[in-house]
ROBA-435618 format. One record per atom (N, C-alpha, C, O, CB): residue in one letter; x, y, z. Coordinates in nm, 3 decimals. Glycine has a CB too. Layout:
N
<node residuo="A" east="X" north="Y" up="Z"/>
...
***
This chain:
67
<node residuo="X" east="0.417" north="1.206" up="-5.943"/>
<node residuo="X" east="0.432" north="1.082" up="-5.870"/>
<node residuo="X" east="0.557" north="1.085" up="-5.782"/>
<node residuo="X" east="0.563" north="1.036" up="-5.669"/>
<node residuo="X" east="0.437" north="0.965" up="-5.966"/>
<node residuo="X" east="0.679" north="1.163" up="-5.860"/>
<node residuo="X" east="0.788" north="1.177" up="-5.710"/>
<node residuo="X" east="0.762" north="1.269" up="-5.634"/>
<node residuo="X" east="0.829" north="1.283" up="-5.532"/>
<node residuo="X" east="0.937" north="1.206" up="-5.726"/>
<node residuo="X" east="0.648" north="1.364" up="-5.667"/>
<node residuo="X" east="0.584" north="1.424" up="-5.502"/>
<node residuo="X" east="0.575" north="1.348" up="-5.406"/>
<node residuo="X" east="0.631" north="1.340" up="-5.297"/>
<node residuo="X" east="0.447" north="1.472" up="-5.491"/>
<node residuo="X" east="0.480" north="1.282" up="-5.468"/>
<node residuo="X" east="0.406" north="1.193" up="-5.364"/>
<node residuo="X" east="0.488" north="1.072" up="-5.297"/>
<node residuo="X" east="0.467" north="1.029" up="-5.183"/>
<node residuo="X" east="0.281" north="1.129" up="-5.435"/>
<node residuo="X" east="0.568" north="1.033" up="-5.370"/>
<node residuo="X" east="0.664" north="0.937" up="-5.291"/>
<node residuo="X" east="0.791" north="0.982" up="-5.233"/>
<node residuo="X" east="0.863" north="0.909" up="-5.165"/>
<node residuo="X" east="0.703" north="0.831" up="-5.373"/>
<node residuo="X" east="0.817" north="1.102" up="-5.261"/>
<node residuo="X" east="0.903" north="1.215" up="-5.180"/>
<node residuo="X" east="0.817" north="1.236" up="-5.030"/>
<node residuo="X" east="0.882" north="1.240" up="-4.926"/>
<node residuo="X" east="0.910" north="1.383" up="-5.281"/>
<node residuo="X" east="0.717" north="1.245" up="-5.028"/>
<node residuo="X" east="0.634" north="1.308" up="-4.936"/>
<node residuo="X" east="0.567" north="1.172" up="-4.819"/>
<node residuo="X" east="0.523" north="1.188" up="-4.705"/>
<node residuo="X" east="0.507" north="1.396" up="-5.038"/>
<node residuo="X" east="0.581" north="1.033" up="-4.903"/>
<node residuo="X" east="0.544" north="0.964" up="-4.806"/>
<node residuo="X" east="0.664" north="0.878" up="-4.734"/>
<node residuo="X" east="0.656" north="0.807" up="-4.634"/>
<node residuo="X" east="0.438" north="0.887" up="-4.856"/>
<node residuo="X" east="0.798" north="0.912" up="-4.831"/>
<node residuo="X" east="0.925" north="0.901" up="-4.755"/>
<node residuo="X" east="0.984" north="0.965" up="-4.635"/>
<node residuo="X" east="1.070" north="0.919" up="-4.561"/>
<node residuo="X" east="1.001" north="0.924" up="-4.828"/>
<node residuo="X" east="0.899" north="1.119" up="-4.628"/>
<node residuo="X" east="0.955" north="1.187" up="-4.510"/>
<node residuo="X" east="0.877" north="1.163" up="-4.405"/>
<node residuo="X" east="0.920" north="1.160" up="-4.290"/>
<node residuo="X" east="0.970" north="1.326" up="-4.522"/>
<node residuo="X" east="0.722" north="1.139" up="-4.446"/>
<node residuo="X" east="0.608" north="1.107" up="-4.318"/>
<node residuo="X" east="0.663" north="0.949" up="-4.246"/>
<node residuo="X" east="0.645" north="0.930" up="-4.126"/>
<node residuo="X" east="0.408" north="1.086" up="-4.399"/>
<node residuo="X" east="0.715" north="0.865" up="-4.314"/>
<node residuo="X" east="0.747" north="0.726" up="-4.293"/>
<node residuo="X" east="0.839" north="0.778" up="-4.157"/>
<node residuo="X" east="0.812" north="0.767" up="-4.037"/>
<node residuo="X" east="0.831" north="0.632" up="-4.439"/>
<node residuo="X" east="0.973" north="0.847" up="-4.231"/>
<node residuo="X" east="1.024" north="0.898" up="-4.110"/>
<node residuo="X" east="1.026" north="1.010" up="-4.001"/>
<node residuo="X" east="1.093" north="1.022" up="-3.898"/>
<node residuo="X" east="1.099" north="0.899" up="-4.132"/>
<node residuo="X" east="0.945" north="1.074" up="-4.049"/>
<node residuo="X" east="0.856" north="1.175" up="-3.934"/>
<node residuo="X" east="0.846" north="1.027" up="-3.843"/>
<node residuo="X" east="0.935" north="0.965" up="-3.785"/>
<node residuo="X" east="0.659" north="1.272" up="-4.000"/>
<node residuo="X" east="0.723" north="1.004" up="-3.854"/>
<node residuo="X" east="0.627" north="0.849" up="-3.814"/>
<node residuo="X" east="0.769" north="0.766" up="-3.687"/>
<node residuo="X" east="0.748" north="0.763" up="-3.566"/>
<node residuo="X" east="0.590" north="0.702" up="-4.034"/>
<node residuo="X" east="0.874" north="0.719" up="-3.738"/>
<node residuo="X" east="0.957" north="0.650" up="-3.705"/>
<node residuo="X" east="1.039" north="0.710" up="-3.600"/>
<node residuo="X" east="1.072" north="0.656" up="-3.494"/>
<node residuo="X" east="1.015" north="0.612" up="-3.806"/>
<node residuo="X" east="1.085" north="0.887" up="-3.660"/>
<node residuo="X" east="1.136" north="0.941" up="-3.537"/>
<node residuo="X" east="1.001" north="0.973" up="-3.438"/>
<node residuo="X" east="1.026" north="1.003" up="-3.322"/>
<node residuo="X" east="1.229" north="1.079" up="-3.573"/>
<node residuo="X" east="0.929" north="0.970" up="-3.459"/>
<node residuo="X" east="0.811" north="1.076" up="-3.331"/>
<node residuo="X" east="0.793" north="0.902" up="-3.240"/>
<node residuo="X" east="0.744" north="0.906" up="-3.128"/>
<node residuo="X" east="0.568" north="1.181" up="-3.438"/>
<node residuo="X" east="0.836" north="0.764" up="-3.298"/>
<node residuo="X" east="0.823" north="0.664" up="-3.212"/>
<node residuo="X" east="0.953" north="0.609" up="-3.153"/>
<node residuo="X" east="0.942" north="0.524" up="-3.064"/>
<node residuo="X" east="0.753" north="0.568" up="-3.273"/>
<node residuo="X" east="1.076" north="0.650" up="-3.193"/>
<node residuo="X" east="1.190" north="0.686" up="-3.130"/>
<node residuo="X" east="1.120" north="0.763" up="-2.994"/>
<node residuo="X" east="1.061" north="0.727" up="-2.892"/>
<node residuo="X" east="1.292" north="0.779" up="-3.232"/>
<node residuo="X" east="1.156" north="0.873" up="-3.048"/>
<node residuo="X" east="1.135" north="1.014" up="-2.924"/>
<node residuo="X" east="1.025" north="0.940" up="-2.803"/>
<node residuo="X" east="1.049" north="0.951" up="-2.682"/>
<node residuo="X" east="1.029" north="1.200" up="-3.018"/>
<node residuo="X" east="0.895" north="0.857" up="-2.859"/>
<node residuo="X" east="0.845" north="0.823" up="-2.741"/>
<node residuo="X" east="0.870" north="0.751" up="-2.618"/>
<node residuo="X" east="0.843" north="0.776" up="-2.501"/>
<node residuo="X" east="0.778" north="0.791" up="-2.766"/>
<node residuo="X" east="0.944" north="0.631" up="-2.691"/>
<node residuo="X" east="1.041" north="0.565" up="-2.596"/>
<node residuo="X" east="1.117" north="0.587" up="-2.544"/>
<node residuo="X" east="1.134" north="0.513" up="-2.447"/>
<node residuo="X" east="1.086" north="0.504" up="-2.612"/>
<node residuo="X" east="1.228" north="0.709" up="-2.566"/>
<node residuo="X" east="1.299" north="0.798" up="-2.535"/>
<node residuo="X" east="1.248" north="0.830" up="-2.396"/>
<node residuo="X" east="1.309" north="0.801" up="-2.292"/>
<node residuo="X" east="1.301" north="0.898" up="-2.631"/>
<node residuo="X" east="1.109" north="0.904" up="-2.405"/>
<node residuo="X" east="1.067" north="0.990" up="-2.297"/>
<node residuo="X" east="0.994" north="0.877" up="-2.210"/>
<node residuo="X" east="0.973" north="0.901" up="-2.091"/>
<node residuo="X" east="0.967" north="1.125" up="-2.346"/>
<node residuo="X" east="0.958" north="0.762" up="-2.260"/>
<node residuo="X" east="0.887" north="0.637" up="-2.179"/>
<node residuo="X" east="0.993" north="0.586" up="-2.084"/>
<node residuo="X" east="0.963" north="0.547" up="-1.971"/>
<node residuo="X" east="0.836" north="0.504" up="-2.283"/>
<node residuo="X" east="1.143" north="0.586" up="-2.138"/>
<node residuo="X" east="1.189" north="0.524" up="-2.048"/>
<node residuo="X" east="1.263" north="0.642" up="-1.947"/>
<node residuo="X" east="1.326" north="0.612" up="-1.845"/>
<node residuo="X" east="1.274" north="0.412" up="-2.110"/>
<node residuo="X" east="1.246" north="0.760" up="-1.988"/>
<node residuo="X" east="1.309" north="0.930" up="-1.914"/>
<node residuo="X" east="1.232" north="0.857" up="-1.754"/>
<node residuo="X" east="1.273" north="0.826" up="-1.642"/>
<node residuo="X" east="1.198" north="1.159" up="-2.006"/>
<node residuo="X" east="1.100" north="0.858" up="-1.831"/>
<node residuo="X" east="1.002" north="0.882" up="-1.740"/>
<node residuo="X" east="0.993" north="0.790" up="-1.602"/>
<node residuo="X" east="0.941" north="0.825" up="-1.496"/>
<node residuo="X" east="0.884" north="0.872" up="-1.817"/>
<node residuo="X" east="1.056" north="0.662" up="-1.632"/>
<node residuo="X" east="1.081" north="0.563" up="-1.561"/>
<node residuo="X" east="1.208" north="0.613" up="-1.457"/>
<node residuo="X" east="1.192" north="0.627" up="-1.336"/>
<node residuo="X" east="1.108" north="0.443" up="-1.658"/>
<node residuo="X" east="1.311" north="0.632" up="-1.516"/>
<node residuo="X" east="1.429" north="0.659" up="-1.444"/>
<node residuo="X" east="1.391" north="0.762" up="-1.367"/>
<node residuo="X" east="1.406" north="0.779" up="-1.246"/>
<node residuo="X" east="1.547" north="0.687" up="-1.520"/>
<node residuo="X" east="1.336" north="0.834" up="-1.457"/>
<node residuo="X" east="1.321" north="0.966" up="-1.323"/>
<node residuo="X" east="1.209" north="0.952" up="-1.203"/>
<node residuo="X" east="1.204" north="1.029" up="-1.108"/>
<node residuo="X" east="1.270" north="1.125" up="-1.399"/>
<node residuo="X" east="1.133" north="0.855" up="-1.221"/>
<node residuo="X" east="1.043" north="0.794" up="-1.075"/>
<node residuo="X" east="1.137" north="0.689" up="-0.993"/>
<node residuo="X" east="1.127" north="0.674" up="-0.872"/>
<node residuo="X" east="0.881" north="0.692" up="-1.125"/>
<node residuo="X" east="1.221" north="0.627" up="-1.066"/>
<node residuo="X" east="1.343" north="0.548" up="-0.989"/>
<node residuo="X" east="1.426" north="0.681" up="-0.901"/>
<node residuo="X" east="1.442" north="0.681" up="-0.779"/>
<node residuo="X" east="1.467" north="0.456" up="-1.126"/>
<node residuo="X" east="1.469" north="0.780" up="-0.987"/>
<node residuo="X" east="1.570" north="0.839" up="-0.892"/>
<node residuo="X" east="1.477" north="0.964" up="-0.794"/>
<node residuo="X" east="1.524" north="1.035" up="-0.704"/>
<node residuo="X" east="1.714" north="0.913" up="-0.996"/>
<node residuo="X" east="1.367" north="0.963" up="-0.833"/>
<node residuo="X" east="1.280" north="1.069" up="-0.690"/>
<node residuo="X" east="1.287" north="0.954" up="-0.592"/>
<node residuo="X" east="1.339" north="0.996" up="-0.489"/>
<node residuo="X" east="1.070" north="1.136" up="-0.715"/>
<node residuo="X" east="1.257" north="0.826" up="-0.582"/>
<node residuo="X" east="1.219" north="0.768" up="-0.458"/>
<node residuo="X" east="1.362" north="0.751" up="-0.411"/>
<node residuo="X" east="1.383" north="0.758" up="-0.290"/>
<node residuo="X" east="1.124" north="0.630" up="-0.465"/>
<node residuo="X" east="1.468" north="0.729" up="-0.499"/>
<node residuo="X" east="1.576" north="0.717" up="-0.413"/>
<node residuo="X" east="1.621" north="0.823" up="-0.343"/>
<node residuo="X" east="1.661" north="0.826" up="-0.227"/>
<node residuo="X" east="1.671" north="0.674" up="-0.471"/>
<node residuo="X" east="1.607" north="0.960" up="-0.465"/>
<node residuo="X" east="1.632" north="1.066" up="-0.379"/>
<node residuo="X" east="1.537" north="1.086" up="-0.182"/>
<node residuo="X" east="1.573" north="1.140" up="-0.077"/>
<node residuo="X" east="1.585" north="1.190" up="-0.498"/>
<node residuo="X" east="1.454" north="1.034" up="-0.211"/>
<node residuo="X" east="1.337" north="1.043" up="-0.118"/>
<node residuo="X" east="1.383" north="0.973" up="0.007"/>
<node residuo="X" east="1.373" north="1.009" up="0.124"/>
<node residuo="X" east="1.201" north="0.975" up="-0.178"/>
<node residuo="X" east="1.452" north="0.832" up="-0.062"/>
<node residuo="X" east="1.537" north="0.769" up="0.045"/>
<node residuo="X" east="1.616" north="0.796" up="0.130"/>
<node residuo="X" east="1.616" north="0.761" up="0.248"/>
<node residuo="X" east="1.591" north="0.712" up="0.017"/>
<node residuo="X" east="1.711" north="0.878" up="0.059"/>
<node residuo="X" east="1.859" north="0.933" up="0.079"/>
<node residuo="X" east="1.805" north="1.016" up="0.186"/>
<node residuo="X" east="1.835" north="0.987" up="0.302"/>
<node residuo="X" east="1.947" north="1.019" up="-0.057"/>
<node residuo="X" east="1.701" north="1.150" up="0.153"/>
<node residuo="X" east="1.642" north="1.196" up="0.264"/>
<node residuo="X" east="1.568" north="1.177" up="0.390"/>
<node residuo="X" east="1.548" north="1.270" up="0.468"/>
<node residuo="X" east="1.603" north="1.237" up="0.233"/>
<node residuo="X" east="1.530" north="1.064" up="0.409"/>
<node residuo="X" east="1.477" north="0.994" up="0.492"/>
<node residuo="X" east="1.595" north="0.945" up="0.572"/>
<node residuo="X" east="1.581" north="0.977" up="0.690"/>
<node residuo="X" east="1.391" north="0.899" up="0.433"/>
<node residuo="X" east="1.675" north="0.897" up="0.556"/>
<node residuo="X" east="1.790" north="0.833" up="0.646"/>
<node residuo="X" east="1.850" north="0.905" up="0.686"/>
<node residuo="X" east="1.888" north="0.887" up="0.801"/>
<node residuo="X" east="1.875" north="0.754" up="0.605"/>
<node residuo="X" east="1.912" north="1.076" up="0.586"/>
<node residuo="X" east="1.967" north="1.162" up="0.674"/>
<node residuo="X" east="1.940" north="1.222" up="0.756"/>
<node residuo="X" east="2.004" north="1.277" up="0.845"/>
<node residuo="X" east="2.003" north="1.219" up="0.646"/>
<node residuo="X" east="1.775" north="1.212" up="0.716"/>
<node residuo="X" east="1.673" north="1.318" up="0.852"/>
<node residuo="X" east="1.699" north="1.175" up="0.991"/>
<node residuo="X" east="1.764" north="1.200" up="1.093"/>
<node residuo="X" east="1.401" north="1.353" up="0.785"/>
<node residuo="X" east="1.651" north="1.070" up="0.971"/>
<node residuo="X" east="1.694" north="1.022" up="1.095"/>
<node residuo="X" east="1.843" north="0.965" up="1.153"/>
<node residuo="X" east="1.867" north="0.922" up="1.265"/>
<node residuo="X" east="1.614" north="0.932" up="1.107"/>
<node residuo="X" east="1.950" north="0.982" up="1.015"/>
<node residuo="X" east="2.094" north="1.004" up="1.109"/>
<node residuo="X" east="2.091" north="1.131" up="1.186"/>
<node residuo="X" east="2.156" north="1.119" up="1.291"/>
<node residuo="X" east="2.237" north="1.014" up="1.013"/>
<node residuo="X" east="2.048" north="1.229" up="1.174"/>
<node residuo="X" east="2.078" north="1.324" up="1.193"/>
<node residuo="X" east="1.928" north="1.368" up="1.370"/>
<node residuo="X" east="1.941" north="1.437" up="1.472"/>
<node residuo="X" east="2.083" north="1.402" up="1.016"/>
<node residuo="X" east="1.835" north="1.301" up="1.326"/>
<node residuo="X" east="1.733" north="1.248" up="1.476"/>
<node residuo="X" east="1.812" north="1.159" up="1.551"/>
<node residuo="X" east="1.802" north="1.169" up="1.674"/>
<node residuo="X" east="1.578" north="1.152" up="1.444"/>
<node residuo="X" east="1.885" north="1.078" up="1.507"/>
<node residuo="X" east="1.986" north="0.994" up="1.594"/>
<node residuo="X" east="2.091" north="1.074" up="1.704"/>
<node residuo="X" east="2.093" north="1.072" up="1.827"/>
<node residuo="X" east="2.080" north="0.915" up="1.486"/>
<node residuo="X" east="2.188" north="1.154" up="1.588"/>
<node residuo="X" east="2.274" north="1.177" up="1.634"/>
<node residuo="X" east="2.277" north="1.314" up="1.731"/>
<node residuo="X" east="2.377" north="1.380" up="1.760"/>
<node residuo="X" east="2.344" north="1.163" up="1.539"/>
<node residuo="X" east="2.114" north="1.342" up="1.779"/>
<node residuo="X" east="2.081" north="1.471" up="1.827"/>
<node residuo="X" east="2.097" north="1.542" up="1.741"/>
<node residuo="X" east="1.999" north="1.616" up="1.741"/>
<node residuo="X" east="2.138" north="1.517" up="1.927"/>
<node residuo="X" east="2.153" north="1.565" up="1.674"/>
<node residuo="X" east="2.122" north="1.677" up="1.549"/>
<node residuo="X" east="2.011" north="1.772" up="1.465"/>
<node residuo="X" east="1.905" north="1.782" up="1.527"/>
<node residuo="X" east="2.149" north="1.625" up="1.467"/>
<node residuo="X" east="2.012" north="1.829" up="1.361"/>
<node residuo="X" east="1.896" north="1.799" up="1.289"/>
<node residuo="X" east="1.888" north="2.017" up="1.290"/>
<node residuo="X" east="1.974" north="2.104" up="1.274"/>
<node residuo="X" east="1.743" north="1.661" up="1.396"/>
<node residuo="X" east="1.736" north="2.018" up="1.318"/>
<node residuo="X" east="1.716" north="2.133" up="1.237"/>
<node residuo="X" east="1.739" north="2.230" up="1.366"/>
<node residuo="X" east="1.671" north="2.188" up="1.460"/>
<node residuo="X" east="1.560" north="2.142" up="1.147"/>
<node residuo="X" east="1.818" north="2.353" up="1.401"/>
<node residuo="X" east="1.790" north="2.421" up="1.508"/>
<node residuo="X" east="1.648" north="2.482" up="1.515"/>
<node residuo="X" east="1.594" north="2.528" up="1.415"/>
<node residuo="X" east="1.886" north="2.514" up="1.519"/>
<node residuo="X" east="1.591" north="2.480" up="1.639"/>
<node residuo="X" east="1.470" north="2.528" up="1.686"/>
<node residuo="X" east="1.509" north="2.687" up="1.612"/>
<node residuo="X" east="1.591" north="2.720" up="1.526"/>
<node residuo="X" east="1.445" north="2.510" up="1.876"/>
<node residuo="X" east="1.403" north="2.768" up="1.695"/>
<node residuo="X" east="1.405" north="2.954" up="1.692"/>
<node residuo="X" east="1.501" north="2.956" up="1.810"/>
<node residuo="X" east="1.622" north="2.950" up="1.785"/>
<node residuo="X" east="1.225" north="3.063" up="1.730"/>
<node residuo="X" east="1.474" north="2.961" up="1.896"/>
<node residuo="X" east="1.566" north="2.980" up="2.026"/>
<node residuo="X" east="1.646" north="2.941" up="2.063"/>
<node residuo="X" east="1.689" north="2.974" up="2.173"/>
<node residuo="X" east="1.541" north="2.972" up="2.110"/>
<node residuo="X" east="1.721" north="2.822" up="1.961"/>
<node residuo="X" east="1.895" north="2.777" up="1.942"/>
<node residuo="X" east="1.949" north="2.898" up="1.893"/>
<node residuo="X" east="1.892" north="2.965" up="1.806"/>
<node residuo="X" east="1.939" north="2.642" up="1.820"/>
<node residuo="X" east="2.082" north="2.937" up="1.958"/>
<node residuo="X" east="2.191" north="3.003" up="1.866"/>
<node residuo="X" east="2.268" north="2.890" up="1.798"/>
<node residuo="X" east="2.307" north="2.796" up="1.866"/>
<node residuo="X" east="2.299" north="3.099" up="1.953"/>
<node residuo="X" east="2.289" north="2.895" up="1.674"/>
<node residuo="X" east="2.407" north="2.807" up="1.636"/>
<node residuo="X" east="2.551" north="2.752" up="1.665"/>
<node residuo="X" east="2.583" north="2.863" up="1.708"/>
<node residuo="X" east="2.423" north="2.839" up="1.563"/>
<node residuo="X" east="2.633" north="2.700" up="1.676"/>
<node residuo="X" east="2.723" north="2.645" up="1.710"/>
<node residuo="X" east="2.794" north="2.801" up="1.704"/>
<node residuo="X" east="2.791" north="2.891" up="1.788"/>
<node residuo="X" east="2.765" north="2.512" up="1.628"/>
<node residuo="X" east="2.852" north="2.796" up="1.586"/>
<node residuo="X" east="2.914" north="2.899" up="1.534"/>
<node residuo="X" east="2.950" north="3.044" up="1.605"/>
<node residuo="X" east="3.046" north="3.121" up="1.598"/>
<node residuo="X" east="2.842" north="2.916" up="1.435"/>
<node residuo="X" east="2.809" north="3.042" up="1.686"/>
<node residuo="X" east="2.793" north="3.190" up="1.752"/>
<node residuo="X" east="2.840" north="3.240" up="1.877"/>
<node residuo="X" east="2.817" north="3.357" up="1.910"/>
<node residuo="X" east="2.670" north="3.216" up="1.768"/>
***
């Protein structure tokens, strides 16, 4: 009988951590779709500061500043 209530003491908390860990990764999962779109943002505004300011990607047939 202390098998068995040895054994449904550890499943209780198996059970308890594996519903920890889910929420864990439920709310990972959230933040990390919050910070792609911001990241997404961030890129979007520099591509058009950078369409603004004439800038941006050199063509093939630009030499670079540098050169």
């Amino acid at each position: 009988m202390e098998d068995r209530t040895a054994l449904e003491e550890k499943v209780a908390h198996l059970l308890r951590t594996v519903e920890d860990l889910s929420d864990v990764i439920a709310r990972q999962e959230g933040e990390i779709e919050t910070l792609n779109r911001r990241v997404a943002l961030l890129m979007q505004r520099e591509a058009q500061r950078d369409c603004d300011s004439g800038e941006g990607v050199p063509l093939a047939d630009q030499v670079p500043p540098h050169w």
